[in-house]
C-alpha positions as CSV (number, residue, x, y, z in Angstrom):
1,X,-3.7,4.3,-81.4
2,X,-4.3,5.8,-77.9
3,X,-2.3,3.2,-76.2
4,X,0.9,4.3,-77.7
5,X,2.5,7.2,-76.2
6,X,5.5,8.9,-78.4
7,X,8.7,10.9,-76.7
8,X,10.5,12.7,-78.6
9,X,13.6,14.0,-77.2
10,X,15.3,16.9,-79.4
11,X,19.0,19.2,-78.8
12,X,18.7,22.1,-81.3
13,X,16.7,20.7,-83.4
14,X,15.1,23.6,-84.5
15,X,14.9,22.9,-88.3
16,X,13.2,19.5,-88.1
17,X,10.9,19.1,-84.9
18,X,7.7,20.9,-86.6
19,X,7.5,18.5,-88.9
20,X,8.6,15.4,-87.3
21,X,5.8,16.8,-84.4
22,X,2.8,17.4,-87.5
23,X,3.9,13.8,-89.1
24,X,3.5,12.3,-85.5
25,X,-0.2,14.0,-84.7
26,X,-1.6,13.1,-88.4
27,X,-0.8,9.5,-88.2
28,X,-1.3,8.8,-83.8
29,X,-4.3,9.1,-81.5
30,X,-2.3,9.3,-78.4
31,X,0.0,11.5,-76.2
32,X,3.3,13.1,-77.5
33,X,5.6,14.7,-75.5
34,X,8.8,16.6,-77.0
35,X,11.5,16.4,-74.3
36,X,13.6,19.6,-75.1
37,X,17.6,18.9,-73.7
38,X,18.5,22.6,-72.9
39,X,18.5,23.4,-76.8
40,X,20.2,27.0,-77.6
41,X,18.3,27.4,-80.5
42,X,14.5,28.3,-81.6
43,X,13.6,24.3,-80.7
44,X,11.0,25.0,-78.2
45,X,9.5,28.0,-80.1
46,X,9.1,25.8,-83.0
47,X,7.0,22.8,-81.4
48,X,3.2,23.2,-83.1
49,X,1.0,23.8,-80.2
50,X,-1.6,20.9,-80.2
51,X,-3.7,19.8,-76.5
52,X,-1.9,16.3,-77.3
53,X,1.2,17.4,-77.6
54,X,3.1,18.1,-73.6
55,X,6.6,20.1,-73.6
56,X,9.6,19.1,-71.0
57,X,12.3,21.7,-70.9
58,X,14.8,20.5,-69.0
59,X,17.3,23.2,-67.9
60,X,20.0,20.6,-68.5
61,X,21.2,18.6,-71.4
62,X,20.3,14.8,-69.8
63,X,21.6,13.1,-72.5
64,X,19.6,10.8,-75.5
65,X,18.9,8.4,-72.3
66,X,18.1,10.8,-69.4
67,X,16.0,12.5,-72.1
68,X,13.9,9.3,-73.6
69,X,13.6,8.4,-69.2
70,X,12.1,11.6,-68.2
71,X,9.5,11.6,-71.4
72,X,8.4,8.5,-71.0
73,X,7.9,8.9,-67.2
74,X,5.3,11.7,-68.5
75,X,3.3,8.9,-70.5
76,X,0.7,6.5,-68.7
77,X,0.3,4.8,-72.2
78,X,0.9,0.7,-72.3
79,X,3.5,1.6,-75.1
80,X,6.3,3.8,-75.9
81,X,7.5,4.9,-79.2
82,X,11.1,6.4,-79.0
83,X,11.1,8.8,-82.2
84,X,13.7,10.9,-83.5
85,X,13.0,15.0,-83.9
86,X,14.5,14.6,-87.6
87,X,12.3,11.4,-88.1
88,X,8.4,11.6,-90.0
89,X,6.0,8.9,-89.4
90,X,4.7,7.8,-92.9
91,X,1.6,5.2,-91.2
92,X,1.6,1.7,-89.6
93,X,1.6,2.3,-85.9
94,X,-0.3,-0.4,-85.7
95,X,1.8,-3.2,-87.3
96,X,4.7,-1.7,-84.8
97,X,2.8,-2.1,-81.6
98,X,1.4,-5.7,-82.7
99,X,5.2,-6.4,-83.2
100,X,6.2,-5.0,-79.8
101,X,3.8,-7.2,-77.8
102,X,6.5,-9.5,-76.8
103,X,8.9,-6.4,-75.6
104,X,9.7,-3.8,-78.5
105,X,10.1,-3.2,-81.9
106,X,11.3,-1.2,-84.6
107,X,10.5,-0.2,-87.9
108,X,11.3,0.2,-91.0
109,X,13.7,3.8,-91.7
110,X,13.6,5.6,-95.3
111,X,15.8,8.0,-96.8
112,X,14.9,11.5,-98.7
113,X,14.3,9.2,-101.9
114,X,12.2,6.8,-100.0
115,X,14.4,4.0,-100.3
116,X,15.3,1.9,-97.1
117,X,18.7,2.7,-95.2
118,X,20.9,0.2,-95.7
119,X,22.8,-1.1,-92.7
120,X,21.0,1.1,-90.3
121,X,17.5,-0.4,-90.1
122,X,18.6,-3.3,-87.4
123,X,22.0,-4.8,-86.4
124,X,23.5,-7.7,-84.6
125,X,24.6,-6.8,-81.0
126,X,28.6,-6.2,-81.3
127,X,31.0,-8.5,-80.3
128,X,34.3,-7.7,-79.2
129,X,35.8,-8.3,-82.6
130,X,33.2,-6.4,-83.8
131,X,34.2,-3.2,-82.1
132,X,37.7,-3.9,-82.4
133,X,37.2,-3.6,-86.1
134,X,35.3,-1.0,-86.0
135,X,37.7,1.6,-83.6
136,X,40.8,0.6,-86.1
137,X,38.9,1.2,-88.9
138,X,38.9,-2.0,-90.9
139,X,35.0,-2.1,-91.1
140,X,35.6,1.2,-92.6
141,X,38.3,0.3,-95.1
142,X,37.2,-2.9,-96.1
143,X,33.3,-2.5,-95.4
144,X,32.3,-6.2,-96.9
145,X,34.5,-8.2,-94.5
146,X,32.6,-10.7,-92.9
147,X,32.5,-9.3,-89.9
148,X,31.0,-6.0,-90.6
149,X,28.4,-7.8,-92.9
150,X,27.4,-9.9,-90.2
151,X,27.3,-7.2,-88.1
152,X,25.1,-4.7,-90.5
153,X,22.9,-7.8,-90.8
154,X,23.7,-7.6,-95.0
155,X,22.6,-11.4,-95.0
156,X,19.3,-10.4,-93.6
157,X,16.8,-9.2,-96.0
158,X,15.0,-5.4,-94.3
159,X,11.7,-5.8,-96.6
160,X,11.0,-8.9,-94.2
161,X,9.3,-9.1,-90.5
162,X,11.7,-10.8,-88.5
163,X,13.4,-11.5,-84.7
164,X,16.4,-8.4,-84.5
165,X,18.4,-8.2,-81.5
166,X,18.6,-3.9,-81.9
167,X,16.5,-2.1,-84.5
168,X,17.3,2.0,-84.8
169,X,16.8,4.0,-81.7
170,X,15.2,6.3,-83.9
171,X,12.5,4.5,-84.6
172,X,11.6,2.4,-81.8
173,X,8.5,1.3,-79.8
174,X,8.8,-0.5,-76.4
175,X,5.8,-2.4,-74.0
176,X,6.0,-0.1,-70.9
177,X,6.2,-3.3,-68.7
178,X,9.6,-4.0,-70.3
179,X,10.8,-0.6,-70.1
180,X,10.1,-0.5,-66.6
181,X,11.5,-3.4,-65.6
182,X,14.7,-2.3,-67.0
183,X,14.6,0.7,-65.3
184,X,14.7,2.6,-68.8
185,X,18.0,3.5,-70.5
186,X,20.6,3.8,-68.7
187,X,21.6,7.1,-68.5
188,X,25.6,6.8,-68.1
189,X,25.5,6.4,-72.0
190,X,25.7,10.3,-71.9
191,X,25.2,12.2,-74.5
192,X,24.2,9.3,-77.2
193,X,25.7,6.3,-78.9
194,X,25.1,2.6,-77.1
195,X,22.6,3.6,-74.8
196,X,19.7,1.7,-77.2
197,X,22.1,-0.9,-77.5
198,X,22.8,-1.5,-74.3
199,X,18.6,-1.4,-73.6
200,X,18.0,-4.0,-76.2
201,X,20.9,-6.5,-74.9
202,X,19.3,-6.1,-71.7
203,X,16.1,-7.0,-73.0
204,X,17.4,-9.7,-74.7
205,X,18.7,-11.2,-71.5
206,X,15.6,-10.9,-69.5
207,X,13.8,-13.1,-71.9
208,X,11.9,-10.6,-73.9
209,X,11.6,-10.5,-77.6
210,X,12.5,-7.7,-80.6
211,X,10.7,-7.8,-83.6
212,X,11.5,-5.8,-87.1
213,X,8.4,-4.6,-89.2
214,X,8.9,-3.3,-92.2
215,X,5.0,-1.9,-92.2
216,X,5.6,0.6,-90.0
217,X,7.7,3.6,-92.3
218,X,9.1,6.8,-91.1
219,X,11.1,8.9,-93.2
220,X,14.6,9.6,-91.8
221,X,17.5,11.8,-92.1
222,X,19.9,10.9,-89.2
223,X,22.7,12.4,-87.4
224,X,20.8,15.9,-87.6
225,X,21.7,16.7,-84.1
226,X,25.2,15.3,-83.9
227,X,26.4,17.3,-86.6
228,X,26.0,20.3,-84.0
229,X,28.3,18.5,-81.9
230,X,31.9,20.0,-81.0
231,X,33.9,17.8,-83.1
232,X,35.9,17.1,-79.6
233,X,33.5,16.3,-77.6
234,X,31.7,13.7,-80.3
235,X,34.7,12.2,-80.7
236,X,35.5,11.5,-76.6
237,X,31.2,10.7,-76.6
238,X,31.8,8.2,-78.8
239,X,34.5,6.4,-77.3
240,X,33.4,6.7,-74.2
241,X,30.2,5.0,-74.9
242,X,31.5,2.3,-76.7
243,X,33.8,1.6,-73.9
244,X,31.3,1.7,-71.5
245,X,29.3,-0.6,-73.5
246,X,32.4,-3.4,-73.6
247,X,32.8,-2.9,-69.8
248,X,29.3,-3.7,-69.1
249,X,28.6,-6.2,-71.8
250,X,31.8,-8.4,-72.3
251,X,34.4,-10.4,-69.9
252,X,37.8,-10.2,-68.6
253,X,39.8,-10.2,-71.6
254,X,37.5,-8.7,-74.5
255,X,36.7,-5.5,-72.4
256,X,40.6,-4.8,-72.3
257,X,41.1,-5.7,-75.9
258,X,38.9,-3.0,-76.9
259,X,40.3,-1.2,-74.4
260,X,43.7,-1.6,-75.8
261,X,42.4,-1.6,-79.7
262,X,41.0,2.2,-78.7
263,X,44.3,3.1,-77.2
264,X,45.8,2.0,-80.3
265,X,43.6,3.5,-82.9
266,X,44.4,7.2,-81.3
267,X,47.8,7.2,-82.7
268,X,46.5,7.5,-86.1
269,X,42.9,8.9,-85.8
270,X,45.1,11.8,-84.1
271,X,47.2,12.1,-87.5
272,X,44.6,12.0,-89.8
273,X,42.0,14.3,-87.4
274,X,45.3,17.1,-87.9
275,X,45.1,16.8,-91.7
276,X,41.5,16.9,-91.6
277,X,41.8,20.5,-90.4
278,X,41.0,19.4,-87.0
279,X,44.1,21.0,-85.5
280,X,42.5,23.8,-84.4
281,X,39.8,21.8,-82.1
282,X,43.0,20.3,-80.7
283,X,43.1,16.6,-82.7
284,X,46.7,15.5,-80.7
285,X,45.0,17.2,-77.0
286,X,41.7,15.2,-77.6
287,X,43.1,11.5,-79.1
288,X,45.3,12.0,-76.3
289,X,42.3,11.8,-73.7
290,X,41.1,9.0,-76.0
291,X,44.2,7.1,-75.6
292,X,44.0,7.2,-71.7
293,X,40.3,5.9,-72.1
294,X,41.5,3.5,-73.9
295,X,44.8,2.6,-71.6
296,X,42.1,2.9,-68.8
297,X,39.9,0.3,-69.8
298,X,43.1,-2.3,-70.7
299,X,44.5,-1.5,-67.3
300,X,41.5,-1.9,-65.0
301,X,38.6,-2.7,-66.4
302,X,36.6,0.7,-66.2
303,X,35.9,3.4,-67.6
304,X,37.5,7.0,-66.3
305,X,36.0,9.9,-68.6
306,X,34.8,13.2,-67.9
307,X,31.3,14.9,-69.9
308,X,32.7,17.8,-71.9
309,X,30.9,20.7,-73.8
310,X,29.4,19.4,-76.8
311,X,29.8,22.8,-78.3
312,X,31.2,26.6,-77.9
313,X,29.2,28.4,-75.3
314,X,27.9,25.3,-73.7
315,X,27.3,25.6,-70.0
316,X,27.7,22.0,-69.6
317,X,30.4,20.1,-67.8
């Protein structure tokens, strides 16, 4: 399909990109373009060479957002599928971009077995109670609580086309009138985590429509690049984004009880971080900056964070 455009944006994602890159080319017609976020490792040396196929290298890591921006500012396509470096496409491009034509889609995500991933192929947008649970951990502890189900869309059957208000970022093709209109992702959500969230509630409220189709397969490992993550820095990412996602998305009073739910949940995630070994990476320094993102939020409203390193050597601040 020559209409659809793909960007793929990769951080040392060296072991997977060839192939995700080769799955891409055998199954589109159109542009690619592999969006390269200051990797430190062979990433841009291991992109197949191919006339459709464009290479950013940005000299700075922009972020999942700033990255998926810049690519698809490169793309003159009338759609844009967001694709993960450690995602393959398997076929039905063309199911996805007839499901997009009222504002995006996804599709559906398999695992090395080829069986669907549970809980990951589309969720309900979180509500405050939703991320309450989830920063204290009760999702975690007691994962078939009504709220989590509801969340993880358990009642909702992923072998079905259907209406979703978020698929996966992974897998996710937008119309480029939409994405535009939004202005693209915003790029505060900086590294990862909320920023396709936050684009799909927008979407939501501007009237457009998300679609689900299982038809269109890729094959899916997740998390590849997180893992190479300082365990620090993921941890204050995380927070942060989900924070900044309650500030912008929810009122008064639920944006300071996650706020205050955050704050709370350091105490402990500090504990067990130092019996998970994490002592040396500082668990007590780093829940401690969690804690005054959390404080921050109950206190004002807003978010005060700073980016750190998101691993040793990392020139960025």
């Amino acid at each position: 399909m020559k209409n659809l455009g793909i960007v793929i944006v990769a951080w040392n994602s060296a072991d997977q990109i060839a192939r995700c890159v080769q799955a891409a080319l055998a199954v589109s017609e159109g542009p690619i373009v592999v969006v390269d976020n200051a990797s430190s490792d062979q990433t841009l040396t291991s992109i197949p060479a191919h006339p459709r196929v464009e290479i950013v290298a940005n000299q700075e890591n922009l972020g999942f957002a700033g990255g998926v921006n810049s690519g698809c500012r490169r793309l003159s396509t009338e759609y844009f599928l967001i694709l993960n470096p450690d995602a393959e496409l398997l076929g039905g491009l063309e199911d996805l971009v007839a499901a997009a034509s009222e504002g995006a889609a996804g599709g559906q995500l398999l695992d090395s077995q080829g069986s669907p991933q549970a809980g990951f192929q589309f969720r309900r947008f979180p509500t405050p109670t939703t991320l309450v649970w989830e920063v204290l951990g009760i999702n975690r502890l007691w994962p078939t609580n009504s709220v989590n189900r509801r969340y993880r869309c358990a009642d909702q059957n992923p072998g079905v086309e259907q209406s979703v208000d978020q698929p996966a970022g992974a897998f996710f093709c937008v119309r480029r009138d939409a994405f535009e209109t939004l202005g693209g992702f915003d790029e505060s959500y900086w590294p990862v985590w909320f920023e396709d969230v936050d684009f799909c509630r927008r979407l939501t409220l501007r009237g457009y429509r998300i679609r689900y189709t299982p038809k269109a397969r890729a094959r899916h490992l997740g998390a590849q690049s997180i893992r190479k993550i300082l365990w620090s820095s993921k941890e204050l990412a995380w927070y942060g984004s989900l924070l900044r996602y309650a500030t912008s998305q929810f009122g008064w009073l639920s944006r300071r009880m996650v706020g205050l739910a955050v704050a709370a949940a350091s105490v402990p995630r500090s504990v067990k971080g130092i019996l998970n070994g994490h002592w040396k990476a500082n668990a007590f320094g780093v829940y401690l900056k969690v804690f005054a993102l959390g404080l921050g939020v109950f206190l004002s409203g807003r978010v005060y964070e700073r980016r750190m390193p998101l691993r040793k050597g990392s020139a960025l601040q």
